[in-house]
N, C-alpha and C positions, 0 to 999 in steps of 0.2 A: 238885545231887546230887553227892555223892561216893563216888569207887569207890575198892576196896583195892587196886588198880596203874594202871598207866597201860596204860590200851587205847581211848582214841580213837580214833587214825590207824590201828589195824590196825581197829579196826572200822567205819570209813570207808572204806579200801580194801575192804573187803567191800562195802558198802554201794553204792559204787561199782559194782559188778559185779552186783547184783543192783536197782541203784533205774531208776524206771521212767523213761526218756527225758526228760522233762519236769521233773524234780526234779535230774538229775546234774551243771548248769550251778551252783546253788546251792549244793550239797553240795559243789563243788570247790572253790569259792569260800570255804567256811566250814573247809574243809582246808588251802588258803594262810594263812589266818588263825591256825589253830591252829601248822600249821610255823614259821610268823615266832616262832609265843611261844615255841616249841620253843627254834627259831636262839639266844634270847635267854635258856634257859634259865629258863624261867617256865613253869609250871603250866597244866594244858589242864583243869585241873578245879581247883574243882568247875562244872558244868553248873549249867542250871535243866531243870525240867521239860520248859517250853516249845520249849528247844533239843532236848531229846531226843524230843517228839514230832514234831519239824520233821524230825529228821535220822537218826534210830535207827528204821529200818525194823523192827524189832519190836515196836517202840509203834507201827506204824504200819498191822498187819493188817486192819485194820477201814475203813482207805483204801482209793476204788473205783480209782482211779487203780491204785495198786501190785495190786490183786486181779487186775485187767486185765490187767497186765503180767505175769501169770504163770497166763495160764489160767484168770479167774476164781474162783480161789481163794478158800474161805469163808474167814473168818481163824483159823478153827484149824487149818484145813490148813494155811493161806498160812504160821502161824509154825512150825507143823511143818515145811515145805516148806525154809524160811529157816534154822532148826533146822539142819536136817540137811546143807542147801549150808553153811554155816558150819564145822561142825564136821568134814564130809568134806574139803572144801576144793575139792568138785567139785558141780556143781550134779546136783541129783536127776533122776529121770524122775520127769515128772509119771501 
């Protein structure tokens, strides 16, 4: 997948802060990954799908794990929910 700027790492630190316990040892891991390619000046995209359902919590609403983690949230709320932490920079009241 390819995006029109580079917004991986700011949307892994989000991700970071909102993914549920169990998933944020990988997701850190796939973020040293991406940093190194950085360091070297290389390209963090394009993605595949597969990475973005692994690690982009908005593909990921429909996960019971992440619903959990945030009040069992259906997954319209949950990416409403995500939405809107996102974009405020503060997480929502549920």
């Amino acid at each position: 997948m390819f995006c029109g700027h580079e917004y991986t790492l700011k949307n892994i630190d989000f991700c970071l802060q909102a993914i549920e316990p169990e998933g944020a040892q990988k997701l850190k891991q796939f973020r040293d990954e991406l940093e190194e390619k950085l360091m070297f000046q290389l390209s963090t995209v394009p993605t595949s799908v597969s990475q973005e359902k692994e690690f982009n919590l908005f593909m990921r609403c429909r996960d019971e794990s992440l619903q959990k983690a945030h009040g069992n949230l259906d997954p319209v709320h949950l990416m409403q929910f995500l939405r809107e932490w996102k974009n405020s920079g503060k997480m929502p009241k549920m």
